[in-house]
Every structure is written in C-alpha cells, then in structure tokens.
TIVO-2410 file (N, C-alpha, C; in nm, 3 decimals):
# residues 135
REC num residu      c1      c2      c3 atome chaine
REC   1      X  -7.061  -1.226 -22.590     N      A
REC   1      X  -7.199  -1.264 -22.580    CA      A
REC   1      X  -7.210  -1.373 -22.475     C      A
REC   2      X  -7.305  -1.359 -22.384     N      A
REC   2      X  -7.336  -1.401 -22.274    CA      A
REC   2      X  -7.490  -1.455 -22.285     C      A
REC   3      X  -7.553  -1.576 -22.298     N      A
REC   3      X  -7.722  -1.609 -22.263    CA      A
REC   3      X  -7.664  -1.772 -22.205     C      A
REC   4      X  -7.804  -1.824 -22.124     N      A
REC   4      X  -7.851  -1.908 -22.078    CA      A
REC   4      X  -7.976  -1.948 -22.172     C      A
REC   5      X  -7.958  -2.094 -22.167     N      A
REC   5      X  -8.037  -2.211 -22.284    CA      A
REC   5      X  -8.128  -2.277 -22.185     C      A
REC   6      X  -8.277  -2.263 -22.190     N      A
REC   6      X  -8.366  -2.349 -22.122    CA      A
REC   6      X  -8.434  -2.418 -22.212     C      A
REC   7      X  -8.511  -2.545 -22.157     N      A
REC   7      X  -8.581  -2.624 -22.211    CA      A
REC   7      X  -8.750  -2.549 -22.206     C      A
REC   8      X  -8.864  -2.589 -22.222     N      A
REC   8      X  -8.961  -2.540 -22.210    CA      A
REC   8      X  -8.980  -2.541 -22.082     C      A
REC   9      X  -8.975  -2.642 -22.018     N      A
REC   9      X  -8.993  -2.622 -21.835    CA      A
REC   9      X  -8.899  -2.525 -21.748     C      A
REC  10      X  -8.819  -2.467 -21.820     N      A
REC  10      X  -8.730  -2.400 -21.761    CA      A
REC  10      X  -8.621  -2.464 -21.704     C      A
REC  11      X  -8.578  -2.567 -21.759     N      A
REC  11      X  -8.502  -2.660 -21.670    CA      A
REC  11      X  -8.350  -2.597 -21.807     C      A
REC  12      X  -8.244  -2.570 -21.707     N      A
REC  12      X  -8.095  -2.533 -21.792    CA      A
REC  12      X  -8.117  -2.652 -21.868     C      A
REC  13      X  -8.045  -2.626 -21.971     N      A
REC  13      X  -7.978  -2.722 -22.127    CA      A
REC  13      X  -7.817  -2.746 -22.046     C      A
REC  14      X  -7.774  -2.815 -21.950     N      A
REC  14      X  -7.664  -2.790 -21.881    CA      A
REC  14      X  -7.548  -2.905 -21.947     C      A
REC  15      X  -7.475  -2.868 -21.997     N      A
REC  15      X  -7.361  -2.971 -22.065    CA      A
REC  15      X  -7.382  -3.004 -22.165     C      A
REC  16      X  -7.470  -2.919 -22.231     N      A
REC  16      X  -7.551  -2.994 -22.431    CA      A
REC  16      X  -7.405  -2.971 -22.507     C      A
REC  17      X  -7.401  -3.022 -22.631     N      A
REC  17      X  -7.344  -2.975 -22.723    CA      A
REC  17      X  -7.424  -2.827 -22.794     C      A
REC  18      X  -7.335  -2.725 -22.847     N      A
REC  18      X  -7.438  -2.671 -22.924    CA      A
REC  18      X  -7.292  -2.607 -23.041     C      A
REC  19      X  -7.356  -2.556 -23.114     N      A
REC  19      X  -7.316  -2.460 -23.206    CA      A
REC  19      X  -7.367  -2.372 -23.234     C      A
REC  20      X  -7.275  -2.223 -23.244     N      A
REC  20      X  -7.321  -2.067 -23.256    CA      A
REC  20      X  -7.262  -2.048 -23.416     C      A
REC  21      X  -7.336  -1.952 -23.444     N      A
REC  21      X  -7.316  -1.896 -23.600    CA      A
REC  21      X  -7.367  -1.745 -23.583     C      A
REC  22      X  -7.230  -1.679 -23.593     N      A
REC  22      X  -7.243  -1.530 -23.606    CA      A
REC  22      X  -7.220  -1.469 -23.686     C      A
REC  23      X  -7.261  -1.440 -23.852     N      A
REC  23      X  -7.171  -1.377 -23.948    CA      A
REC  23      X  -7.086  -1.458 -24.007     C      A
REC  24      X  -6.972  -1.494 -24.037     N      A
REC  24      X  -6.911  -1.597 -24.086    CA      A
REC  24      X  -6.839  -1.664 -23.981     C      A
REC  25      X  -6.852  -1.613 -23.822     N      A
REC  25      X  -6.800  -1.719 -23.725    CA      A
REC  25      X  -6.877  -1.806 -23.677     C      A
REC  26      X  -6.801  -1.904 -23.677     N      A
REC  26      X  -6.877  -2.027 -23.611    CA      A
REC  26      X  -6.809  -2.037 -23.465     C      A
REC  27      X  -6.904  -2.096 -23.373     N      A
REC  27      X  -6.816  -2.165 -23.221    CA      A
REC  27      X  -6.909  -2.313 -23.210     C      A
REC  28      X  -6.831  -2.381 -23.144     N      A
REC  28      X  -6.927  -2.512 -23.094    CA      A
REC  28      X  -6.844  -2.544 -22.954     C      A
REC  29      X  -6.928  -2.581 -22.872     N      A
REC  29      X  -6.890  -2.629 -22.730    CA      A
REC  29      X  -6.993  -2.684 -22.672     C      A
REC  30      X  -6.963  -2.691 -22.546     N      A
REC  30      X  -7.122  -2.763 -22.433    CA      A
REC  30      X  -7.110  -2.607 -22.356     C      A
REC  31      X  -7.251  -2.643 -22.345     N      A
REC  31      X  -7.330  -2.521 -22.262    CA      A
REC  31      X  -7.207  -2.555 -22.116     C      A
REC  32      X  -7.259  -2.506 -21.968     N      A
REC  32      X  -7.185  -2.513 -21.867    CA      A
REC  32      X  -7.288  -2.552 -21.784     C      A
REC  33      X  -7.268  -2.639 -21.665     N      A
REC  33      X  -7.371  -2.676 -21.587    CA      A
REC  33      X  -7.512  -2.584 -21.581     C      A
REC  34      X  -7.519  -2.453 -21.607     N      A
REC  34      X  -7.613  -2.366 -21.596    CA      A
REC  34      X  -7.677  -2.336 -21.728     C      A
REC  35      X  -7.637  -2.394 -21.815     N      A
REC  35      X  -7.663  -2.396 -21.941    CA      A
REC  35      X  -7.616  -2.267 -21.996     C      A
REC  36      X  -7.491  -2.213 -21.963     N      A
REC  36      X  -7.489  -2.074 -22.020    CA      A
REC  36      X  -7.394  -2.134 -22.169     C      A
REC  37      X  -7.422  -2.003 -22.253     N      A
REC  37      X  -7.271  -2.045 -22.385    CA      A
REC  37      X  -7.237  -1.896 -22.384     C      A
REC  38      X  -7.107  -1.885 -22.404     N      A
REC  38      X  -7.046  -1.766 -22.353    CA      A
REC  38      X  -6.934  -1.742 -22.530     C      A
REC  39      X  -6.942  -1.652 -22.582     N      A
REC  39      X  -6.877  -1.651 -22.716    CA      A
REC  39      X  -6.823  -1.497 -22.761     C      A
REC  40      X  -6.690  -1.470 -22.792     N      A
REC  40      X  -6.639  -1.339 -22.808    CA      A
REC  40      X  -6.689  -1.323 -22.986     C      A
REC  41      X  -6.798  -1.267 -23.018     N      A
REC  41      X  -6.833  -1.250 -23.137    CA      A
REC  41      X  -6.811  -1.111 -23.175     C      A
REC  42      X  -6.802  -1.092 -23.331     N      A
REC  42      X  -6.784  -0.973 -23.343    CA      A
REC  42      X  -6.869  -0.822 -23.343     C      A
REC  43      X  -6.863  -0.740 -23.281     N      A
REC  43      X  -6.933  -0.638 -23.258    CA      A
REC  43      X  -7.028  -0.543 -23.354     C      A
REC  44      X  -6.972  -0.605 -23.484     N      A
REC  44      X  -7.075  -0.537 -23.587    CA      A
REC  44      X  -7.183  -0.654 -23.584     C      A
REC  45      X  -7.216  -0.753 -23.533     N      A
REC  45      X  -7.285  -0.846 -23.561    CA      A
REC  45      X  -7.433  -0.826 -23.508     C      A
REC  46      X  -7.512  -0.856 -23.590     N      A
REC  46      X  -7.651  -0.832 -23.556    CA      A
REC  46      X  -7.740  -0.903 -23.488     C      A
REC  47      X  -7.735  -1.051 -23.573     N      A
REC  47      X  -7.839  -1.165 -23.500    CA      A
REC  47      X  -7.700  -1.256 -23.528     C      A
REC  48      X  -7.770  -1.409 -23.491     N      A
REC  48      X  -7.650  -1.525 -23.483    CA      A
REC  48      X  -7.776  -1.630 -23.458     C      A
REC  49      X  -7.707  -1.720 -23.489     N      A
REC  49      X  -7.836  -1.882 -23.478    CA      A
REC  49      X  -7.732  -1.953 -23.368     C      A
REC  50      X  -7.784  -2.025 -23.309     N      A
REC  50      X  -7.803  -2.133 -23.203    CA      A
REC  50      X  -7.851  -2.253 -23.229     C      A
REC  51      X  -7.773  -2.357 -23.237     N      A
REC  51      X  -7.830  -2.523 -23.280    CA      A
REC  51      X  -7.778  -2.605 -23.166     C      A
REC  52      X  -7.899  -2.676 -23.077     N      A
REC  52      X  -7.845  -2.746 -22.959    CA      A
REC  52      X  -7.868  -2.873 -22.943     C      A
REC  53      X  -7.770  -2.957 -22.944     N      A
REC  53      X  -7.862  -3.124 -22.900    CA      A
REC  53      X  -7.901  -3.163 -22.748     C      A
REC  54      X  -7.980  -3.152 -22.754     N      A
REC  54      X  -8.073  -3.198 -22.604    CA      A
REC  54      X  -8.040  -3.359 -22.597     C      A
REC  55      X  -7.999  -3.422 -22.651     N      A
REC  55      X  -7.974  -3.581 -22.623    CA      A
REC  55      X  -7.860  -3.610 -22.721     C      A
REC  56      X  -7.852  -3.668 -22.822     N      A
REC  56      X  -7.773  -3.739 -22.880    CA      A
REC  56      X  -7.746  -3.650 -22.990     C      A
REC  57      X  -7.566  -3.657 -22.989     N      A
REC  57      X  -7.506  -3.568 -23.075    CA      A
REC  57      X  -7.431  -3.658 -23.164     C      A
REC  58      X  -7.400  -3.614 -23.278     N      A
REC  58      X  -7.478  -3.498 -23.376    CA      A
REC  58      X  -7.555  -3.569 -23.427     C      A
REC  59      X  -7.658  -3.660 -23.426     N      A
REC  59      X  -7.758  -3.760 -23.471    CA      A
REC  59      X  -7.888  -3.719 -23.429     C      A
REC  60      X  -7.919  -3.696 -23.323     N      A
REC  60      X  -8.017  -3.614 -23.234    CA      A
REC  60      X  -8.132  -3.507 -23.306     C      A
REC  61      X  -8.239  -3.474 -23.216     N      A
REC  61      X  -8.312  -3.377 -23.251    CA      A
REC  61      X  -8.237  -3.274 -23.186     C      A
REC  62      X  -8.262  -3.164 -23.262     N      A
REC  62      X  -8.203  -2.999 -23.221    CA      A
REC  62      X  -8.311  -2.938 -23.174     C      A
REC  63      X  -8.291  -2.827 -23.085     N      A
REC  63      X  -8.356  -2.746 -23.079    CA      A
REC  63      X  -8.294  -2.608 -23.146     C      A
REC  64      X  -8.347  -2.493 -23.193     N      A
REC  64      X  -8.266  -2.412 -23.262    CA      A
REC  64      X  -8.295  -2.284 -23.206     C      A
REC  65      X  -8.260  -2.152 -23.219     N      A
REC  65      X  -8.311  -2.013 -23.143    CA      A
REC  65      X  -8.213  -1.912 -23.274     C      A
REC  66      X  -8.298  -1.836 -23.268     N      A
REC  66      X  -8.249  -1.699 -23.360    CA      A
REC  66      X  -8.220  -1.631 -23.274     C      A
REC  67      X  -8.087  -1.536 -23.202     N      A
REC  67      X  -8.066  -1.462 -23.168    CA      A
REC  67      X  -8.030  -1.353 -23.211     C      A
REC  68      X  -8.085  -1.222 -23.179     N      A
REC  68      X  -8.054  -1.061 -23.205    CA      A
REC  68      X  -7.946  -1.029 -23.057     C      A
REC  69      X  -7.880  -0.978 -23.107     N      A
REC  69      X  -7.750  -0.916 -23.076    CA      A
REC  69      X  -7.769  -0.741 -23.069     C      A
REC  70      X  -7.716  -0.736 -22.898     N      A
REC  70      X  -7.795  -0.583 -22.914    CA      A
REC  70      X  -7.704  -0.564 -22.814     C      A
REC  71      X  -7.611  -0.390 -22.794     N      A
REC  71      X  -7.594  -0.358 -22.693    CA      A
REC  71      X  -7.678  -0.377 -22.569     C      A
REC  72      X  -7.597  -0.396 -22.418     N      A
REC  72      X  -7.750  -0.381 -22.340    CA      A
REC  72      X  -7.656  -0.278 -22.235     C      A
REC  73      X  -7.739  -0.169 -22.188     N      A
REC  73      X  -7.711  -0.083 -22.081    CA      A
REC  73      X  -7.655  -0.147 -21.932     C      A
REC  74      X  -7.696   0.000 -21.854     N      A
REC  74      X  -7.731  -0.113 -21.720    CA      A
REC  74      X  -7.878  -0.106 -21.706     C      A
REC  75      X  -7.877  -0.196 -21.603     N      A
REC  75      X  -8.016  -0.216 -21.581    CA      A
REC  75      X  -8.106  -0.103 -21.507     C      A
REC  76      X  -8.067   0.040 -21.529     N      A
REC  76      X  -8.137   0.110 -21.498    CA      A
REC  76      X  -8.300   0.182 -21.513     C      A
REC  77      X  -8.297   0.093 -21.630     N      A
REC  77      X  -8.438   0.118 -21.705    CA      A
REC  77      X  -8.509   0.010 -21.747     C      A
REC  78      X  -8.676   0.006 -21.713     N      A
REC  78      X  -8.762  -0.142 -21.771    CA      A
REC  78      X  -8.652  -0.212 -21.878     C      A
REC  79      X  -8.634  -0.151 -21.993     N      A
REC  79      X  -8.623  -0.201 -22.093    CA      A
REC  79      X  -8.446  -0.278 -22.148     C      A
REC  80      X  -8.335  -0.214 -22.058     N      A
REC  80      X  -8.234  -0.261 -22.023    CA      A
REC  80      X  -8.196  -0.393 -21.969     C      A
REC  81      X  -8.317  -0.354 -21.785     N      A
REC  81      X  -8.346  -0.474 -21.752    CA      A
REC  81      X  -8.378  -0.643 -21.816     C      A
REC  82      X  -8.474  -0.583 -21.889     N      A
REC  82      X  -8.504  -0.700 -21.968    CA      A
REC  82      X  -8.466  -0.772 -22.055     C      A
REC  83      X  -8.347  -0.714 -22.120     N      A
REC  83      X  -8.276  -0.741 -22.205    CA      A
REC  83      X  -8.147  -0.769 -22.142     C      A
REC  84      X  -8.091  -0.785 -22.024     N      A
REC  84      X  -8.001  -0.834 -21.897    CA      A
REC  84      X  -8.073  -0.919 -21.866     C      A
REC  85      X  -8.205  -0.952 -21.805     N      A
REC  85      X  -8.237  -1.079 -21.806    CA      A
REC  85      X  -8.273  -1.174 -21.905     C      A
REC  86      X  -8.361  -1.154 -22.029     N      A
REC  86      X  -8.361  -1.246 -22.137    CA      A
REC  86      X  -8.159  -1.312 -22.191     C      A
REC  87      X  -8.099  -1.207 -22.173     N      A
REC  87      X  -7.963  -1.276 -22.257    CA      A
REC  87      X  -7.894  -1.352 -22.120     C      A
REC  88      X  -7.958  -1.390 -21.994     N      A
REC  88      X  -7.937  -1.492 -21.872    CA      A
REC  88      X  -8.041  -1.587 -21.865     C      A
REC  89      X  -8.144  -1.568 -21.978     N      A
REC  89      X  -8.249  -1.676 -21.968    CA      A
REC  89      X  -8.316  -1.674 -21.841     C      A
REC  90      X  -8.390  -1.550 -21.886     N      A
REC  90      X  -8.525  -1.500 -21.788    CA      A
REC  90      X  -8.655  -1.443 -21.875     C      A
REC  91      X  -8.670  -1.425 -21.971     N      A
REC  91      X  -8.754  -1.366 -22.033    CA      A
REC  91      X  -8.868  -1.321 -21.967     C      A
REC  92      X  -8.852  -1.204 -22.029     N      A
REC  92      X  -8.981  -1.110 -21.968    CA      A
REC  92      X  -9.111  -1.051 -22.047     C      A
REC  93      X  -9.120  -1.076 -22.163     N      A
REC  93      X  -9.220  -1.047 -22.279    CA      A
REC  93      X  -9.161  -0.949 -22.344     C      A
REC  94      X  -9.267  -0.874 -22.422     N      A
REC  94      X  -9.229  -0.750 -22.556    CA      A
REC  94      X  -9.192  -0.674 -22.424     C      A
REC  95      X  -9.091  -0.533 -22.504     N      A
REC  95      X  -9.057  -0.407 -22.437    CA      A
REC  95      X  -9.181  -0.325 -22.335     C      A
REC  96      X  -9.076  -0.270 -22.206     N      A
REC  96      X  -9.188  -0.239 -22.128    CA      A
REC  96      X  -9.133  -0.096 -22.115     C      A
REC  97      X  -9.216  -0.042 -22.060     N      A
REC  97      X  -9.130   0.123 -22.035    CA      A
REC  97      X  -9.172   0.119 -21.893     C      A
REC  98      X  -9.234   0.023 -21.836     N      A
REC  98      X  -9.247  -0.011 -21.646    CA      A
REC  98      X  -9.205  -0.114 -21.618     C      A
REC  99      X  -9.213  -0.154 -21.492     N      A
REC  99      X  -9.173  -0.287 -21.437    CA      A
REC  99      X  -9.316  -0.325 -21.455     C      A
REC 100      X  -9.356  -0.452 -21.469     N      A
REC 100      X  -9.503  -0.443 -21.475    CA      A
REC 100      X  -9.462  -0.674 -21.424     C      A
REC 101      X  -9.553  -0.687 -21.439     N      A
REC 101      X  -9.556  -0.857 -21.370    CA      A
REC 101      X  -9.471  -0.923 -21.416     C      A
REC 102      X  -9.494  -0.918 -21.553     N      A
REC 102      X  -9.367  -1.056 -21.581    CA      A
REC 102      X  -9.271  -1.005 -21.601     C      A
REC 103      X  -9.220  -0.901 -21.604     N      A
REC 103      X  -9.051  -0.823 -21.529    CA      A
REC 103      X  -9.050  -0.884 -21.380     C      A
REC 104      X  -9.170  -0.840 -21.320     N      A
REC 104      X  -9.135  -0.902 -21.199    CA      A
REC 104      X  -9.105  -1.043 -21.135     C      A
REC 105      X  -9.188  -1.151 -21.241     N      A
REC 105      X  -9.187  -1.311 -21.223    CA      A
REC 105      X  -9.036  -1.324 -21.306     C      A
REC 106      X  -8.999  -1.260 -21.372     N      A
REC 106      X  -8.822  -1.295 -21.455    CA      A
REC 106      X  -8.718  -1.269 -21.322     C      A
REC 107      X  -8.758  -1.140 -21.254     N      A
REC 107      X  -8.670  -1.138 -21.146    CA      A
REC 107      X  -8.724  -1.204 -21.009     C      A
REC 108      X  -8.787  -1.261 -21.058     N      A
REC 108      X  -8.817  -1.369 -20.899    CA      A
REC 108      X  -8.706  -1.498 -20.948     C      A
REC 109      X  -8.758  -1.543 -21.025     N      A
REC 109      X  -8.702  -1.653 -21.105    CA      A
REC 109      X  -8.574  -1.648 -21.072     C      A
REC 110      X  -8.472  -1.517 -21.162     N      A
REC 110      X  -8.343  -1.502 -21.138    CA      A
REC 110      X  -8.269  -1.503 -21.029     C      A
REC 111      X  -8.399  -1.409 -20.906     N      A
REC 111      X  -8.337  -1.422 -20.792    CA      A
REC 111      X  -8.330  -1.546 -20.699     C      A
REC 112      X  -8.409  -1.626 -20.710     N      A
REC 112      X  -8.397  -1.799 -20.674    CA      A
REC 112      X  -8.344  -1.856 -20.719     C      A
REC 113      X  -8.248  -1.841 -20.859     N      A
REC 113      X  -8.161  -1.937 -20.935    CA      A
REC 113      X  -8.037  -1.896 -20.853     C      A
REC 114      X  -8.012  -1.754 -20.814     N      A
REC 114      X  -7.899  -1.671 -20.765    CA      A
REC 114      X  -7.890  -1.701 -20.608     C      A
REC 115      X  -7.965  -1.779 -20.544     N      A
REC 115      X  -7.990  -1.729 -20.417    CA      A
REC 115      X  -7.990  -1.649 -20.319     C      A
REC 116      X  -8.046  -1.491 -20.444     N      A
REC 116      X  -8.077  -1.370 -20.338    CA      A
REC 116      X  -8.202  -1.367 -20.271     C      A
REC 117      X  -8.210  -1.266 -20.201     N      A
REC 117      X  -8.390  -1.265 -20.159    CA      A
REC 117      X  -8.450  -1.258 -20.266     C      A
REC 118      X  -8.594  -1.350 -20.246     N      A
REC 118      X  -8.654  -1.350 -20.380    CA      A
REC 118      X  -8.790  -1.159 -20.334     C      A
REC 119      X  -8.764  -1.087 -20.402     N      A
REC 119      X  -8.838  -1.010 -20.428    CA      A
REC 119      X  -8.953  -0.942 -20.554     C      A
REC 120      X  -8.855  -0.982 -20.619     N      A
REC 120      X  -8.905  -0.949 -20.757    CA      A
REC 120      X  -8.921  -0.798 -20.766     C      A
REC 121      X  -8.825  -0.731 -20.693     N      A
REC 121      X  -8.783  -0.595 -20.723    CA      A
REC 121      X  -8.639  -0.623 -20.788     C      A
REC 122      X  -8.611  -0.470 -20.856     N      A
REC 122      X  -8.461  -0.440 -20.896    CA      A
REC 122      X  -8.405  -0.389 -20.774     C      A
REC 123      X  -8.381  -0.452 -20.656     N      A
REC 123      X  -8.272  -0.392 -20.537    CA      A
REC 123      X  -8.147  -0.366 -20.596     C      A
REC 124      X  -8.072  -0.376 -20.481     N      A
REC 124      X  -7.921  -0.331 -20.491    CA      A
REC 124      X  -7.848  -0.474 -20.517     C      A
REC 125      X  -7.889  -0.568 -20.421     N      A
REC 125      X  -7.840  -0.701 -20.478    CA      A
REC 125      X  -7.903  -0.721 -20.584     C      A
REC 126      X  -7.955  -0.744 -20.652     N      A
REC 126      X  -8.034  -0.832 -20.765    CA      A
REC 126      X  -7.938  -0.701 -20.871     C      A
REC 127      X  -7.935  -0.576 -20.869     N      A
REC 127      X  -7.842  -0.490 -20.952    CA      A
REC 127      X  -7.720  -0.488 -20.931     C      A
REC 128      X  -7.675  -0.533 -20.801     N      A
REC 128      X  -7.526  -0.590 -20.836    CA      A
REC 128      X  -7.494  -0.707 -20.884     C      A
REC 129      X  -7.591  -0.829 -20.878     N      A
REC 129      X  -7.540  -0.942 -20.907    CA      A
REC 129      X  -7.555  -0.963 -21.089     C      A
REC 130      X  -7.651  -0.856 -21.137     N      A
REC 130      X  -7.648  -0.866 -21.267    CA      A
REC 130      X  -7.559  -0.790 -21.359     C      A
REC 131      X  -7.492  -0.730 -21.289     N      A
REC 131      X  -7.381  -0.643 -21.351    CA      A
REC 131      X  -7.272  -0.740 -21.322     C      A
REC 132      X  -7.297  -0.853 -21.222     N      A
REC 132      X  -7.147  -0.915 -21.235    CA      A
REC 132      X  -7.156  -0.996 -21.309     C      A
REC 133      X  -7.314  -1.096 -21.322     N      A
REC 133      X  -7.305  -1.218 -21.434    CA      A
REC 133      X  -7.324  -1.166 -21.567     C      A
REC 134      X  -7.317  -1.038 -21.566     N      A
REC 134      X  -7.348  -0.997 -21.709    CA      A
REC 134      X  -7.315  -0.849 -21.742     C      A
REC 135      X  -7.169  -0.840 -21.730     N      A
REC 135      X  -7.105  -0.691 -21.743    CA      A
REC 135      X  -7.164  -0.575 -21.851     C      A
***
C-alpha cells in the first residue's frame, strides 16, 4: 500500500509521525518528505485507519483517515485512474465513467508536483510516470 497525506491546503504531511492499522497489523513511521507512507499489508485486507500528528507527538492533535483498500488496475479507465491518483493524494470526487474536470484538476495537480507538462490529460508521460510511482 502506497498513498500520500495532505493537509487541507494541500500542503504534504512531510516527516509526520503516523500510525497504520490494518486488520491486526499495526505499522508506525514518518511519512517521507512527500508525505507518502508506504506499508506491505495483507492482501485480504479491506479498509485500515491512519492516525497522524501534524505537530507534537504523541501528545498532539491527530488528524485521522479511514482507508478502503482496493485493487487498482492500470490507469486505463476514468475509474482506475482515479483510484491511482486518490491512493498518491490527488483526489478526484465519486466514480466517473469519463474524464470529466476534477479528473482533470487531480491530473494537473499531479502533473506539477511531478514536473511533467501540466496538461491535465492522461498522456503517455503522466501514464508512465504513474505506473512507476504506483505499480
């Protein structure tokens, strides 16, 4: 399992403490400058919780996130896509069966964090670079 942790401004959670809870595994570490948390959980697993300190650990306010745990394809389809970018911390709204705007503002976003051309299409770069940060 692979996601990126933002604050409300979109700004990475970069070096937080956090702790994951998947089923009866636990992990705790710091996010990575990009705020990603990266965790080999087990494959029957469905959802998992997320507890992060944004300032002072373990004394601190948390922020918390419920995560669902879902195969994701490639990004060949609206709905793949979006689910390759939400688990990199891009969110794109409810399921789409088109590319429609805010698919397109998630991959603008991604592609300026990445420093590809910003298009806000699914090209060939923006589909290779998401198959590499996110096999």
């Amino acid at each position: 399992m692979k996601l990126r942790l933002f604050d409300p401004n979109q700004k990475a959670y970069a070096g937080k403490p956090y702790s994951l809870i998947v089923g009866s595994s636990s992990f705790e570490g710091k996010t990575d400058g990009s705020g990603r948390v990266s965790a080999v959980v087990p494959k029957t697993a469905k959802t998992g919780r997320i507890q992060l300190w944004p300032d002072v650990y373990p004394t601190g306010p948390t922020v918390e996130w419920v995560i669902a745990l879902d195969t994701v394809g490639p990004a060949d389809t609206p709905r793949e896509l979006q689910k390759r970018l939400a688990n990199l911390g891009y969110p794109s709204g409810p399921p789409a069966d088109a590319i429609n705007e805010r698919i397109q503002e998630a991959l603008r976003a991604y592609q300026a964090a990445n420093q590809i051309a910003v298009t806000g299409d699914l090209d060939d770069d923006t589909r290779a670079l998401l198959h590499i940060i996110h096999p």
